[in-house]
N, C-alpha and C positions, 0 to 999 in steps of 0.2 A: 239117720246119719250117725257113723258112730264119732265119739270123741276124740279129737286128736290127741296124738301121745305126747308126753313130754318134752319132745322131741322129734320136730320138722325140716325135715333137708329139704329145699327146692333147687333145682336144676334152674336157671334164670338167665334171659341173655339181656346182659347190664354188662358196664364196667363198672370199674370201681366209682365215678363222678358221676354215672347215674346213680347209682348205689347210696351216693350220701345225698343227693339231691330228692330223693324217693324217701329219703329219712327224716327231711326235713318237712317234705307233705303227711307223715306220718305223726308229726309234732314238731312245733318251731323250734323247742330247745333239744334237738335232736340231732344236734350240727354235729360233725366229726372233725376232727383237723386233718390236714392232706396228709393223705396216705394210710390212714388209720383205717384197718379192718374188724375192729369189734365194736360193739356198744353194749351197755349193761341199760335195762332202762326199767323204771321203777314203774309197777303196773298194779294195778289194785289190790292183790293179796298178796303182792311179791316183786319178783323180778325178771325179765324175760333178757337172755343174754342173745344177741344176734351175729354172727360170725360169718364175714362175706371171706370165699377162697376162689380165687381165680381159678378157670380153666383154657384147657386150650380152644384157639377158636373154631366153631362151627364153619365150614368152607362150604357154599352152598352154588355148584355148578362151576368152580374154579375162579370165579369172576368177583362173588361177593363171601367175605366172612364176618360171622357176627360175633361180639364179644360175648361169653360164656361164665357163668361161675353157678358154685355152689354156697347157696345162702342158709343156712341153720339156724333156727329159733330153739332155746331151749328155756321151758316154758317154769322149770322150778319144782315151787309148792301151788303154783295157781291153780284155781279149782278149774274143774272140767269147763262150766259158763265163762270163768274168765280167761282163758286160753280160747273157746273160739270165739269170743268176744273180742279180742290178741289181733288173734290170726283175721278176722274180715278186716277190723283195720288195719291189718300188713298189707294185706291182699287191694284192699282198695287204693290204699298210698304208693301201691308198685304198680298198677295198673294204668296200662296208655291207652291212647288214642284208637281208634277203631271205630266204625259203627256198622 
């Protein structure tokens, strides 16, 4: 598996209130205030800066759309381990229901 780069766009359908609620299962003190689309957050050898930007909605058979945005991680000086070490608990704390 190679190492992720610096620098993670995901494609994610959230609004912004899942957005900070998914930040908050990422770490308690990870609250945002209303409206706020960045966070800076201190991570083992550094800092991972995370930038939620709205898209438009996905329209899916006319009937349903789903909220869309583009979520960016940018991972610093963190070493290769501690960036996907980051990203599974990104990936875990954005991750819903299914089975």
């Amino acid at each position: 598996m190679a190492a992720p780069p610096g620098r993670v766009e995901k494609i994610m359908s959230l609004d912004l209130k899942e957005f900070h609620r998914s930040l908050t299962a990422l770490g308690p003190d990870m609250a945002l205030g209303e409206g706020q689309q960045q966070i800076v957050i201190s991570a083992d050898g550094g800092e991972v800066r995370i930038a939620y930007e709205p898209l438009e909605k996905a329209a899916l058979g006319g009937l349903l759309a789903l909220p869309r945005a583009k979520v960016t991680l940018c991972f610093g000086e963190l070493s290769e381990a501690e960036r996907r070490a980051f990203l599974a608990r990104f990936d875990r704390a954005f991750q819903r229901g299914g089975g």
